[in-house]
C-alpha positions as CSV (number, residue, x, y, z in Angstrom):
1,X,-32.4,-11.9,-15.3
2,X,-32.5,-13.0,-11.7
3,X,-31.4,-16.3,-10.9
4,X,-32.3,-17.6,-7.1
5,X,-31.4,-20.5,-5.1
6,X,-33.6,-23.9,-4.2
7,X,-33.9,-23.7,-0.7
8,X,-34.0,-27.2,0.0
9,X,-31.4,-28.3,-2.4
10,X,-29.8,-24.7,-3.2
11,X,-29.8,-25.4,-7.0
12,X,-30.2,-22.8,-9.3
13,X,-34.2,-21.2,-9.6
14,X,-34.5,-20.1,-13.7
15,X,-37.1,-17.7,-13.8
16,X,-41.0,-19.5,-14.7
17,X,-39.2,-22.2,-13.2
18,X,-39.7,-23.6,-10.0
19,X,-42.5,-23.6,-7.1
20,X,-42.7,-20.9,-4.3
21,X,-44.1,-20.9,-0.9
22,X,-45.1,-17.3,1.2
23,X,-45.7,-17.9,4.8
24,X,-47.5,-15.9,7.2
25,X,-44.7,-13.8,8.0
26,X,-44.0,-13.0,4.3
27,X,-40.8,-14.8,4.2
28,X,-40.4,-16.4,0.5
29,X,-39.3,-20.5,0.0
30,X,-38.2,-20.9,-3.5
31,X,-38.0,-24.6,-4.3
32,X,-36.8,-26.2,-7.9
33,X,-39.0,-28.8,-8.2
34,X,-41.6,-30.9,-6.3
35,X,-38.9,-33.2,-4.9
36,X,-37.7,-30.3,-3.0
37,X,-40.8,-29.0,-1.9
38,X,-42.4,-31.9,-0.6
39,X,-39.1,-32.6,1.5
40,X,-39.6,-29.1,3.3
41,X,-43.3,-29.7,4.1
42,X,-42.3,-33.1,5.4
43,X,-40.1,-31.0,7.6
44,X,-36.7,-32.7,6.6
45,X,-33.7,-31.2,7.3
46,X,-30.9,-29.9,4.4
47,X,-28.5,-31.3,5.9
48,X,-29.4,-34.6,6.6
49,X,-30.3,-35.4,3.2
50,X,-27.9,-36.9,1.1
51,X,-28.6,-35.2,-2.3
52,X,-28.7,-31.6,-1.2
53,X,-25.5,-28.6,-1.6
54,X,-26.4,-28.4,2.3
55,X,-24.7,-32.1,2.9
56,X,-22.3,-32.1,0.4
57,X,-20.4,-28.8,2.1
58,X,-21.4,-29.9,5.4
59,X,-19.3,-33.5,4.9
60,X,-16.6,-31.7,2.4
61,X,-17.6,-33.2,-0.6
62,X,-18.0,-29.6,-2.2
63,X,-15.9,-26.7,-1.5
64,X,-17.3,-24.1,1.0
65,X,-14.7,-21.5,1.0
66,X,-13.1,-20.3,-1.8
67,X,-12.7,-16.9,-3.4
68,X,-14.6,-17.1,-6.2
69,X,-17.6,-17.3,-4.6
70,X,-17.3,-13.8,-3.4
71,X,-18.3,-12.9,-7.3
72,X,-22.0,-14.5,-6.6
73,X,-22.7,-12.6,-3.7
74,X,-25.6,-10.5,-3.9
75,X,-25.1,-7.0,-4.0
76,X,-28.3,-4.6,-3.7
77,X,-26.8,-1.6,-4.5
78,X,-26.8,0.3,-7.9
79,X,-23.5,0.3,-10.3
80,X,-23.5,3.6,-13.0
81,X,-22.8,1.8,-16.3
82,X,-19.2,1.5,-17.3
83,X,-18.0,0.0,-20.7
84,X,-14.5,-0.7,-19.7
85,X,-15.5,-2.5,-16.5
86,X,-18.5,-4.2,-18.2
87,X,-15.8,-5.4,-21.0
88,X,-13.4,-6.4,-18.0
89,X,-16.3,-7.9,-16.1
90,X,-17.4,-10.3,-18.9
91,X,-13.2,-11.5,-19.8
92,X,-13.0,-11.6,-15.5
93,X,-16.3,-14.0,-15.9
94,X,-14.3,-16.8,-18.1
95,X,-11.1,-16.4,-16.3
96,X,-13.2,-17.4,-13.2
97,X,-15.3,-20.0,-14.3
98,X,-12.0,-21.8,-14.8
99,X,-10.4,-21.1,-11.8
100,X,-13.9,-22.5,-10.1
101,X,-14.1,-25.5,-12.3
102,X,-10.3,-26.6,-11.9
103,X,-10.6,-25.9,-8.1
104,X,-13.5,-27.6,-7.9
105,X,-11.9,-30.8,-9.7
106,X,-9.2,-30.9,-7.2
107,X,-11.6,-30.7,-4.3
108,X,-13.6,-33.7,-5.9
109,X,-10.3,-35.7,-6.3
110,X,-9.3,-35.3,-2.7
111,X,-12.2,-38.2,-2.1
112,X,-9.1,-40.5,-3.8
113,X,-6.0,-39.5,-1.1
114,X,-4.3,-41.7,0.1
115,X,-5.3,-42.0,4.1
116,X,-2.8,-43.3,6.2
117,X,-4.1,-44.0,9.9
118,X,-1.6,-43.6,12.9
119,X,-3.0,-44.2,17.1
120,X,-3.3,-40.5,17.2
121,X,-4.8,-38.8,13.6
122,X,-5.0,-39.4,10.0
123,X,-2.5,-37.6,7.9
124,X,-4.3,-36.8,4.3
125,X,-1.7,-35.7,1.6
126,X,-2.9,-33.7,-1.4
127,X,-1.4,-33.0,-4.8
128,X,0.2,-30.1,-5.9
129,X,-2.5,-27.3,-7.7
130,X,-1.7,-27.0,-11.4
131,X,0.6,-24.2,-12.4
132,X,-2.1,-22.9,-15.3
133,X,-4.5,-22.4,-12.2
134,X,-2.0,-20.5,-10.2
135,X,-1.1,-18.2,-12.8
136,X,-4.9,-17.6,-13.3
137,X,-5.2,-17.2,-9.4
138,X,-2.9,-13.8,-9.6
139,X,-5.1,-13.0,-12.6
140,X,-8.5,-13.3,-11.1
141,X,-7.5,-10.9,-8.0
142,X,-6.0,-8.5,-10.5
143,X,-9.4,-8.5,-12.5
144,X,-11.5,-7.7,-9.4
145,X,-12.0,-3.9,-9.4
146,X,-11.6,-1.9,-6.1
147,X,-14.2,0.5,-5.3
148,X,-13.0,4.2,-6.7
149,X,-11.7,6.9,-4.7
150,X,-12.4,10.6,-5.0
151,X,-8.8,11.7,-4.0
152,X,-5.1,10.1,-3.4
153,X,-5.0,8.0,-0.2
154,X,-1.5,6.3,1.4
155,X,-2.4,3.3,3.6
156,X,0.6,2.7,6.0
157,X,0.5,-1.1,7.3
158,X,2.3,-2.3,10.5
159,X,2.9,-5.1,11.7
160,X,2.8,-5.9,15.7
161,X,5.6,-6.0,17.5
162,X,7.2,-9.3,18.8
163,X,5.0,-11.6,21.2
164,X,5.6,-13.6,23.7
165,X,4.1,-16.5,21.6
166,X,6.7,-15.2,19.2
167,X,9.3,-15.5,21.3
168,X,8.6,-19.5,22.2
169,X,7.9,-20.1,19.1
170,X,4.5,-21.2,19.0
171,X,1.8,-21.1,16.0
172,X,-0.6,-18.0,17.0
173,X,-3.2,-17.9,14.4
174,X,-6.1,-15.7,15.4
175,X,-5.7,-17.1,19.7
176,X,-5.4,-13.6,21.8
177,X,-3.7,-15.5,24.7
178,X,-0.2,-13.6,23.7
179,X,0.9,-10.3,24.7
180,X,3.9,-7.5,23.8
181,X,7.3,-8.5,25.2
182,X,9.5,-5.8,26.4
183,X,11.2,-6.1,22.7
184,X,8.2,-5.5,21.3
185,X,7.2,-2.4,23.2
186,X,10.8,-1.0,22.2
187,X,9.7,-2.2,18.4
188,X,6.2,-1.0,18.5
189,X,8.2,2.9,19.9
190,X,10.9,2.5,17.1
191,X,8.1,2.5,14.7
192,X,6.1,5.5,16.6
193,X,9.2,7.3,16.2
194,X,9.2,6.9,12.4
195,X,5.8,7.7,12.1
196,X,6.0,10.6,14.2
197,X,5.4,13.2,11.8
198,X,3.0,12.5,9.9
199,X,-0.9,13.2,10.7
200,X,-3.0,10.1,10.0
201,X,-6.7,10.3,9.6
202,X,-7.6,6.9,11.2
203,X,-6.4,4.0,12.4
204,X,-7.8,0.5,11.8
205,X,-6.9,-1.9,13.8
206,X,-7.1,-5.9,14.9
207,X,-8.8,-6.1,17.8
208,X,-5.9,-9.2,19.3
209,X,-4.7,-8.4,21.9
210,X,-0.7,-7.8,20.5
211,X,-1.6,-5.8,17.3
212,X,-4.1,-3.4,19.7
213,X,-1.2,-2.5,22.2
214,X,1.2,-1.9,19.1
215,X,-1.6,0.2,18.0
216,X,-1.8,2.1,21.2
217,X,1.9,2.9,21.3
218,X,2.0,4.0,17.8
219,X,-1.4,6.1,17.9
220,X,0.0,7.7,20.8
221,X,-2.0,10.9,22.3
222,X,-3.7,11.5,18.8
223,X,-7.3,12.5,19.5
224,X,-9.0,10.6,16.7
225,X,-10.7,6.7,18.0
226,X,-8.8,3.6,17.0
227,X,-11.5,1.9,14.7
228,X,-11.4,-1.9,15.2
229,X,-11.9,-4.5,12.3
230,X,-12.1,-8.0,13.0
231,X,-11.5,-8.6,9.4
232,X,-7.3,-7.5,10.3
233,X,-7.4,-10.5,12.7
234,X,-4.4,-12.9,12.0
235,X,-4.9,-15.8,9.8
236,X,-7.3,-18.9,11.4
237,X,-5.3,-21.9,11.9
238,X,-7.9,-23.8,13.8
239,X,-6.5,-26.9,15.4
240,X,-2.6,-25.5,14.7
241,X,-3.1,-22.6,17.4
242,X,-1.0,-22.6,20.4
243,X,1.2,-25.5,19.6
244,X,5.0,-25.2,19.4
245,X,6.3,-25.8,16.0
246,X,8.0,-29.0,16.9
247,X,4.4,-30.2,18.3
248,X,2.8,-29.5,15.0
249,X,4.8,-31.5,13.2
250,X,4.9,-34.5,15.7
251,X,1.2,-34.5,16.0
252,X,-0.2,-33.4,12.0
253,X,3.0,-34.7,10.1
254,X,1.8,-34.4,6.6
255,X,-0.5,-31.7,7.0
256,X,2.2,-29.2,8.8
257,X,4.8,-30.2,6.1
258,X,1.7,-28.5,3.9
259,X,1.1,-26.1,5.7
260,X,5.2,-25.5,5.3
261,X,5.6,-26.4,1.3
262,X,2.1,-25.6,-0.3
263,X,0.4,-23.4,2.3
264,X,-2.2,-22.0,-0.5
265,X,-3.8,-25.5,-0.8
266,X,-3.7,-26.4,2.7
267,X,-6.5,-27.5,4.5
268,X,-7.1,-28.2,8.0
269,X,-11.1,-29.2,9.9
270,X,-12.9,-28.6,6.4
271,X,-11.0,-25.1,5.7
272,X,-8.8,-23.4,3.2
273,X,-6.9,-20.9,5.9
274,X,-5.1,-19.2,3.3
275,X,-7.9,-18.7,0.6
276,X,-10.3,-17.6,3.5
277,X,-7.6,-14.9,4.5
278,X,-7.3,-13.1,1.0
279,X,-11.2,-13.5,0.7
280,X,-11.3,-11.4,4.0
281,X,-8.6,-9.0,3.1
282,X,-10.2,-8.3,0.2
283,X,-13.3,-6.9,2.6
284,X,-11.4,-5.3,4.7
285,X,-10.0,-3.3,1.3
286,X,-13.7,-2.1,0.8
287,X,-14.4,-0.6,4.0
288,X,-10.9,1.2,4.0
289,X,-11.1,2.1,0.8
290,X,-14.8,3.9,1.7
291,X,-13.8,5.6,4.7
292,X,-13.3,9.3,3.7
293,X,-9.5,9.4,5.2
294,X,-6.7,10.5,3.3
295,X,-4.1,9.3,5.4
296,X,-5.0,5.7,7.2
297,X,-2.9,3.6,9.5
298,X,-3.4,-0.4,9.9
299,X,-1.8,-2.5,12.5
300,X,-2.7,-5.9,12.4
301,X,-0.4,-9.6,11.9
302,X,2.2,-11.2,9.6
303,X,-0.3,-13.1,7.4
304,X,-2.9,-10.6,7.1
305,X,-0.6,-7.9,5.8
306,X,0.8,-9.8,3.4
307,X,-3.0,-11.0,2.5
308,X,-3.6,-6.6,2.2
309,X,-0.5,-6.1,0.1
310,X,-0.9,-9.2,-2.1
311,X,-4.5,-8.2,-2.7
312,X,-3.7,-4.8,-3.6
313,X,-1.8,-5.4,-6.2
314,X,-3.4,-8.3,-7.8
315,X,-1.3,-11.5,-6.4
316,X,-3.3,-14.5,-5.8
317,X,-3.0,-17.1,-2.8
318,X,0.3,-18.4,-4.7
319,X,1.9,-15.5,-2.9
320,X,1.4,-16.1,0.9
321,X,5.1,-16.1,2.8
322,X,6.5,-14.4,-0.8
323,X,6.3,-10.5,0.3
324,X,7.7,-10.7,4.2
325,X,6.6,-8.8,7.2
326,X,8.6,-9.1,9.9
327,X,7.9,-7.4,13.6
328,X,6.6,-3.8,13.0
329,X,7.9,-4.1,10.0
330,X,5.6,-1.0,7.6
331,X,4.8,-1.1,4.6
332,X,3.6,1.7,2.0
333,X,0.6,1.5,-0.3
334,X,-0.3,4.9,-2.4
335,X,-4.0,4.7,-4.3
336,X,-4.5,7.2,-6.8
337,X,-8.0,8.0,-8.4
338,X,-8.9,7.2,-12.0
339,X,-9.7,10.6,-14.2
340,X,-12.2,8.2,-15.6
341,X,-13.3,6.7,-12.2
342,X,-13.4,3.3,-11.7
343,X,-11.0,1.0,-9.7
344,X,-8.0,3.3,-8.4
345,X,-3.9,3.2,-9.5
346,X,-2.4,1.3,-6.8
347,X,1.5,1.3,-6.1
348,X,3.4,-0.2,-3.3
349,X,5.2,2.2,-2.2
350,X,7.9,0.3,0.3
351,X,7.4,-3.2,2.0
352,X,8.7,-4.3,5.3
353,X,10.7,-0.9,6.6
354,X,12.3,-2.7,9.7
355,X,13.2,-1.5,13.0
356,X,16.5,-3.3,12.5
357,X,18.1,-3.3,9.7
358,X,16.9,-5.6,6.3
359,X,19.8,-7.3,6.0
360,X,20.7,-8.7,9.1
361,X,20.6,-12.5,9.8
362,X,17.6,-14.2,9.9
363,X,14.9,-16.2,8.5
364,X,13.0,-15.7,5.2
365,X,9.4,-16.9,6.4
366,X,10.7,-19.1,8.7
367,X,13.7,-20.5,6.5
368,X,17.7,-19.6,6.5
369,X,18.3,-17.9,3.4
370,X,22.0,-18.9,1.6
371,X,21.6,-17.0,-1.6
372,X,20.7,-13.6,-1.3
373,X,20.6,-10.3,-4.0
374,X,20.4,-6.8,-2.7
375,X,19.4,-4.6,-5.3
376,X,20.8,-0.7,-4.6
377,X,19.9,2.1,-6.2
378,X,22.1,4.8,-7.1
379,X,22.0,8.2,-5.3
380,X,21.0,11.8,-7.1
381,X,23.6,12.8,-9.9
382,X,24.3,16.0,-11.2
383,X,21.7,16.2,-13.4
384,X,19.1,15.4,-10.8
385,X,16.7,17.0,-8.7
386,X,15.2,15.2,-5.6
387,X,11.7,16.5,-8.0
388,X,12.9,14.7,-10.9
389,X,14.6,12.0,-9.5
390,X,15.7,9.3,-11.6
391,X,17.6,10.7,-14.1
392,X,18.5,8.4,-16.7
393,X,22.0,10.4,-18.2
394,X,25.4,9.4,-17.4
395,X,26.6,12.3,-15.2
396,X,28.1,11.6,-12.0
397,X,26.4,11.6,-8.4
398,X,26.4,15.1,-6.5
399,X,27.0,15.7,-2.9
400,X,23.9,14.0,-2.0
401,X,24.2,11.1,-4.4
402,X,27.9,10.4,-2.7
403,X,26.1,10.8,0.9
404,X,23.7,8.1,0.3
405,X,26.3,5.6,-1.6
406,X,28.2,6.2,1.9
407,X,25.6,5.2,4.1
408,X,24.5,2.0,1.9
409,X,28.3,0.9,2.0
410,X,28.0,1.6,5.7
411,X,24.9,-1.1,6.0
412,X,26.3,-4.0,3.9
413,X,29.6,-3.3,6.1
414,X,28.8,-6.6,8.1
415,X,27.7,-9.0,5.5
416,X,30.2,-10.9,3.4
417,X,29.4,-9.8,-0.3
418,X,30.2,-12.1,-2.4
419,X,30.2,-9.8,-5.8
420,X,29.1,-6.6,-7.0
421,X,27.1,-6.2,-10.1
422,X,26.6,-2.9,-11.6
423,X,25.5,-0.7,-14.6
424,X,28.3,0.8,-16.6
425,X,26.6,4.7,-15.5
426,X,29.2,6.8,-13.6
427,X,26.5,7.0,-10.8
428,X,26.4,3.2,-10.5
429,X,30.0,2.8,-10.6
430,X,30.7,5.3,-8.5
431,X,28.1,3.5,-5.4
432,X,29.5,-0.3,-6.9
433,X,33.1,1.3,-5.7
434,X,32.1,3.0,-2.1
435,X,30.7,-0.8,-1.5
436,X,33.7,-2.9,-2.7
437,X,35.8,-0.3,-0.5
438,X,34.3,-0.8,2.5
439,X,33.8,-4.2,2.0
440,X,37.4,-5.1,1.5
441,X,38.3,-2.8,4.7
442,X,35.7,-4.8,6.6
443,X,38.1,-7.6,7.7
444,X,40.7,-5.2,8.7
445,X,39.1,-2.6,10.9
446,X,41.0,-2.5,14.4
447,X,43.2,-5.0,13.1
448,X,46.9,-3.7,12.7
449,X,48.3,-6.8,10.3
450,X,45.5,-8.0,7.8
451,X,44.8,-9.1,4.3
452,X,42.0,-6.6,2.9
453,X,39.0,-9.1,1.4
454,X,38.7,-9.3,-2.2
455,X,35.3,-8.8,-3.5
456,X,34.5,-9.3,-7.2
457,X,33.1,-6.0,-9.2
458,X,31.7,-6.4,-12.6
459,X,29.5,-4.1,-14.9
460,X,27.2,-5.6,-16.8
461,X,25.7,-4.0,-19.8
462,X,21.9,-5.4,-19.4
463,X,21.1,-3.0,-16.3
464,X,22.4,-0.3,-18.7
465,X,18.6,0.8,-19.3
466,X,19.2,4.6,-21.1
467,X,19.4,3.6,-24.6
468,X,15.6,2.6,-24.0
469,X,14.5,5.1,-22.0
470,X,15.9,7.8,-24.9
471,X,13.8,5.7,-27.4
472,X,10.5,7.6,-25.4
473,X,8.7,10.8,-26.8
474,X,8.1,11.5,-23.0
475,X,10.6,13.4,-21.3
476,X,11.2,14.3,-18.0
477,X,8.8,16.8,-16.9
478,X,6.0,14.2,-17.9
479,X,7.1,11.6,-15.7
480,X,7.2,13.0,-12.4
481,X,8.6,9.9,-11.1
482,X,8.2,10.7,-7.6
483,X,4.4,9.9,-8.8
484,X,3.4,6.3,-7.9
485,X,3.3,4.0,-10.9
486,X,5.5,6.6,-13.2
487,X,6.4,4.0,-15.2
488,X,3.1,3.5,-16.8
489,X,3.2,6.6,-18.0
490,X,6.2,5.7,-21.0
491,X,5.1,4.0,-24.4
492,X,4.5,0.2,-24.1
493,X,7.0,-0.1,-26.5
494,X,9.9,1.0,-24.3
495,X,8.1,-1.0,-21.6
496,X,8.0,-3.9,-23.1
497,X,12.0,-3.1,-24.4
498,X,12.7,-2.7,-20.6
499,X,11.2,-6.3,-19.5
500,X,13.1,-8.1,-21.8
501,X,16.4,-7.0,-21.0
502,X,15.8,-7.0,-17.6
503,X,14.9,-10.9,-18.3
504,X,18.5,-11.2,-19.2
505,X,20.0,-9.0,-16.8
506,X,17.9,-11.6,-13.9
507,X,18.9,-14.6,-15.4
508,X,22.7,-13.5,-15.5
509,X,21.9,-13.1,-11.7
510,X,20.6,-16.2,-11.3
511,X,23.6,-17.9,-13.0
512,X,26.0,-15.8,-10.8
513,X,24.1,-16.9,-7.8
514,X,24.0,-20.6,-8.8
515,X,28.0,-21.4,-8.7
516,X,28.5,-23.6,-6.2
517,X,32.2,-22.4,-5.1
518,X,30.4,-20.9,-1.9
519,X,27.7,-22.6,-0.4
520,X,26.3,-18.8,1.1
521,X,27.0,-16.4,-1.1
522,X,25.4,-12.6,-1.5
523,X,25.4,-10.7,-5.0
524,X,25.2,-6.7,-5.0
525,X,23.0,-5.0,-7.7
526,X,24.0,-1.2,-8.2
527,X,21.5,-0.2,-11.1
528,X,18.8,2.1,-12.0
529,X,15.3,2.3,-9.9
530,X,13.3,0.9,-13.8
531,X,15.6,-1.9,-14.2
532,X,15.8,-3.2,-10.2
533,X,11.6,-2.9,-10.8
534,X,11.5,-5.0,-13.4
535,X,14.3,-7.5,-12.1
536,X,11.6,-7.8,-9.1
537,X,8.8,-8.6,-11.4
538,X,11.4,-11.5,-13.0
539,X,11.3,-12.8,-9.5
540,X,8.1,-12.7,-8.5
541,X,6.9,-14.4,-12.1
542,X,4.3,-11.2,-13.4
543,X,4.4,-9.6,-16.5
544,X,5.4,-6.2,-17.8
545,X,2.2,-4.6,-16.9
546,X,2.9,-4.9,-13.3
547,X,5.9,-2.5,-13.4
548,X,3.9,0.1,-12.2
549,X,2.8,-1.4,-9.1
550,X,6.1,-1.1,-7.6
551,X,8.1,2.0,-6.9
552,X,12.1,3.2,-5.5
553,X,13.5,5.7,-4.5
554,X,17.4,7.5,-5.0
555,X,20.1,5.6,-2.4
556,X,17.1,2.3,-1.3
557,X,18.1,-0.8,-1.2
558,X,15.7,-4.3,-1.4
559,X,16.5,-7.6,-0.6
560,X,15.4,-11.0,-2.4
561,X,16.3,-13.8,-0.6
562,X,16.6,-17.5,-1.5
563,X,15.7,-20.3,1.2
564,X,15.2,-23.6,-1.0
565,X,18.1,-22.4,-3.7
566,X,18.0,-20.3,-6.8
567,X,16.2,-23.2,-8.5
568,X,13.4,-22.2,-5.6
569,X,10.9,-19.1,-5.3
570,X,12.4,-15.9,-4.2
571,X,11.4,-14.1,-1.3
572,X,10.8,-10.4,-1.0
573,X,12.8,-9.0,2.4
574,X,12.4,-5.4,1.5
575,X,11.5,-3.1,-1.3
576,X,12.5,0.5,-1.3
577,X,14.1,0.5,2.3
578,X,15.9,3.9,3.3
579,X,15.7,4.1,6.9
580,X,19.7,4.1,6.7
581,X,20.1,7.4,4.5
582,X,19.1,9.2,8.2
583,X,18.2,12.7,7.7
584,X,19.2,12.0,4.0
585,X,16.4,9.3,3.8
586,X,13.0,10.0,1.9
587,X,10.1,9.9,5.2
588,X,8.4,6.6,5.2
589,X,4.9,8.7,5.4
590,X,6.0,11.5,2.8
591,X,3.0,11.6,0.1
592,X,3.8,10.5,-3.4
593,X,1.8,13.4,-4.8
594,X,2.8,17.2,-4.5
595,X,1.9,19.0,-0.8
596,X,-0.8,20.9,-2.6
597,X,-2.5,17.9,-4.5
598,X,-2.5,15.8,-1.0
């Protein structure tokens, strides 16, 4: 059944319902009724008339962008009959009525805010969304299906290097009046450098000025064209763009401390910049998705990656300044093709691989973090194989394993851990005590009289994940866990045994984090690659299903940080960051999939 629109009033046409009007040209008026039609041969405009969907969006009394309209769209194009995604199409349907009807509530109650009027602007303030819509936000992009793929396909996304609009601080948006600074162009050749080797396909592009030079630098002499997408432009801020940050809050006061607090919800001249960003990140997914590449590069913004990694993986708006991308920082998606067709396996791969290193000081979207947990991974044991990497037995690490616990003691060497937490496995004992050494050296390197620093190890039996893992009928030749998304390939049984003590293993964290004898303090995590997953989804609030959307490898390391507190969100630095393993390290652009299947 075809429903169309009123053109006069855009309410909905029922079929045998409604009047319609041909003209010469053939173009086709639908109208609902004869109110509507004999306003259109009186010439009257939409717009102007009080009672029409025309006015109402036009003077923000009804919502105009939002992402559940992208669900109504039209689509003239023919869909092969699937029962699963007709069954997930129809739950989807429900889930997104709601989301609609809630937003549109809100939107509707914004007529009652309190307006307070300065010489210079009106500051409107809005109420926070309710927490039963944002958890249905992460569901709704989770339900929307991507368009299959006929083979695997790694998207590598890359950030622009810094600006000079960067450098003064000022609020960018989508403007193109900044340029690379020379630290950018030594970022932006950094990053070539770790891309070096590998043979992209494509590379998409936003066509700003900053992200288009990166792209040149990285692209290099490569033959193939530099596609540009307009879609990958940073987020549009609108009246925020080129003021200093200072300036923003002088001049918009409670709509920049927003824009700061609740920047999913914020609005600024009649639009939602976040919610139009994931709506367009979601289209630029479909034509990347289409193109026939196995190998793709993207270099575009800050916002707009996270946007294309939140997306991906099925995180609503909720998530905007929660997954960090920092100045040509990349980041790894893999897509893997259904047997049954149908939206493809999606797995981030690593987020936010930095020039410089993860854990250096800085700002976690644009706030000091105090409390901070870097989860490590141990290196290769005995019984391992970099094929069958991660072994779940207690042996002890091998050469390599003792290599890469080396050179992760070696990039904590400047921070000031406050403990170290591990698993009671030889292999994470073994990387807890190469850490606690170091660490206790640190104070007393060149220094001929010292007192060595005392950092606190303990072993805690919840990141102790092999009595589960031995639970499974699988064993280790049917989880290739170099695979993305290995984990969904164990019983849900021992998945859903693995969540729950992880939930107890992150709330131990959480408590060791929240003592207040040191104001900064930074906990080490020396565990398996299942458990630091799952402590990952703990922070990020998903469920157990979303395990295999993340993946680690032997000797990483990934950073959460914590700007307003442990009682506050954390914030993803890093996820499976290796560039300090050197030659040891597993390639940024290395497939997840054997040479001969990619």
């Amino acid at each position: 059944m075809r429903l169309e629109k009123c053109w006069f009033c855009s309410s909905t046409v029922y079929p045998g319902h409604g009047i319609q009007f041909v003209r010469n040209d053939a173009k086709i008026f639908r109208f609902c009724r004869s109110k509507c039609h004999k306003n259109f041969k009186m010439k009257r405009n939409p717009r102007k008339v009080k009672w029409t969907k025309a006015y109402r969006r036009l003077h923000g009394k009804d919502m105009t962008q939002d992402s559940t309209f992208e669900f109504e769209r039209k689509r003239n194009r023919p869909e092969r009959y699937d029962r699963n995604l007709a069954e997930n199409t129809l739950k989807a349907i429900k889930k997104i009525d709601k989301v609609r009807v809630d937003r549109e509530a809100r939107h509707h109650a914004s007529s009652f805010f309190t307006i307070r009027s300065s010489s210079s602007l009106q500051e409107i303030e809005k109420p926070q969304g309710s927490s039963e819509e944002r958890e249905l936000s992460s569901e709704l992009y989770a339900s929307t299906p991507f368009p299959p793929i006929r083979a695997a396909k790694r998207v590598v996304l890359v950030r622009h290097g810094q600006s000079t609009w960067n450098e003064e601080g000022r609020i960018q948006g989508s403007s193109n009046f900044s340029v690379l600074t020379q630290k950018g162009e030594a970022q932006a050749e950094t990053s070539r450098q770790m891309l070096f080797d590998d043979s992209f396909d494509i590379c998409f592009t936003s066509p700003l000025i900053r992200s288009k030079r990166t792209a040149e630098i990285i692209w290099g002499a490569r033959k193939e064209d530099m596609i540009m997408e307009s879609d990958l432009r940073e987020i549009d801020l609108y009246s925020f763009q080129g003021l200093l940050k200072h300036e923003g809050k002088a001049k918009f006061g409670a709509a920049y401390r927003q824009w700061q607090i609740d920047a999913a919800n914020f609005i600024i001249d009649g639009h939602y910049p976040v919610r139009e960003l994931w709506a367009r990140a979601r289209s630029c997914w479909t034509k990347i998705l289409a193109h026939e590449s196995r190998s793709v590069l993207v270099v575009a913004h800050n916002a707009v990656n996270q946007a294309l990694v939140a997306t991906a993986i099925g995180l609503g708006t909720e998530y905007f300044r929660i997954l960090l991308q920092s100045n040509c920082g990349v980041t790894v998606l893999d897509f893997s093709p259904r047997p049954e067709g149908g939206s493809p396996y999606i797995c981030l791969n690593r987020l936010n691989q930095t020039p410089s290193s993860p854990v250096a000081a800085g700002s976690s979207g644009g706030r000091k973090a105090c409390k901070r947990i870097i989860l490590v991974c141990h290196g290769f044991s005995q019984s391992n194989t970099e094929a069958s990497f991660p072994s779940f037995w207690d042996r002890p690490m091998n050469m390599l394993g003792v290599i890469q616990s080396q050179k992760t003691a070696e990039l904590l060497l400047d921070l000031n851990v406050s403990s170290i937490l591990s698993s009671p496995k030889s292999p994470c004992v073994e990387t807890a005590m190469a850490i606690s050494r170091v660490q206790e050296a640190a104070d007393c390197l060149g220094a001929a009289d010292c007192v060595p620093r005392y950092v606190e190890t303990k072993q805690m039996q919840d990141l102790d994940v092999e009595n589960i893992f031995r639970q499974s009928n699988k064993d280790a030749a049917e989880v290739p866990s170099l695979q993305p998304g290995w984990l969904n390939k164990y019983e849900d049984e021992v998945m859903t045994a693995l969540w729950d003590q992880s939930g107890k293993a992150w709330q131990s964290l959480l408590d060791e984090l929240s003592e207040e004898s040191k104001p900064e303090k930074i906990a080490v995590v020396v565990g398996h690659p299942a458990v630091h997953i799952a402590l990952m989804g703990h922070c990020l609030n998903l469920t157990k299903e979303w395990m295999g959307s993340f993946h680690l490898d032997a000797g990483s390391i990934s950073v959460i940080d914590f700007p307003d507190g442990v009682a506050g969100r954390g914030v993803i630095r890093c996820i499976n960051y290796t560039a300090h393993l050197g030659r040891w390290s597993i390639p940024i652009t290395r497939s997840g999939l054997d040479d001969e299947e990619f």
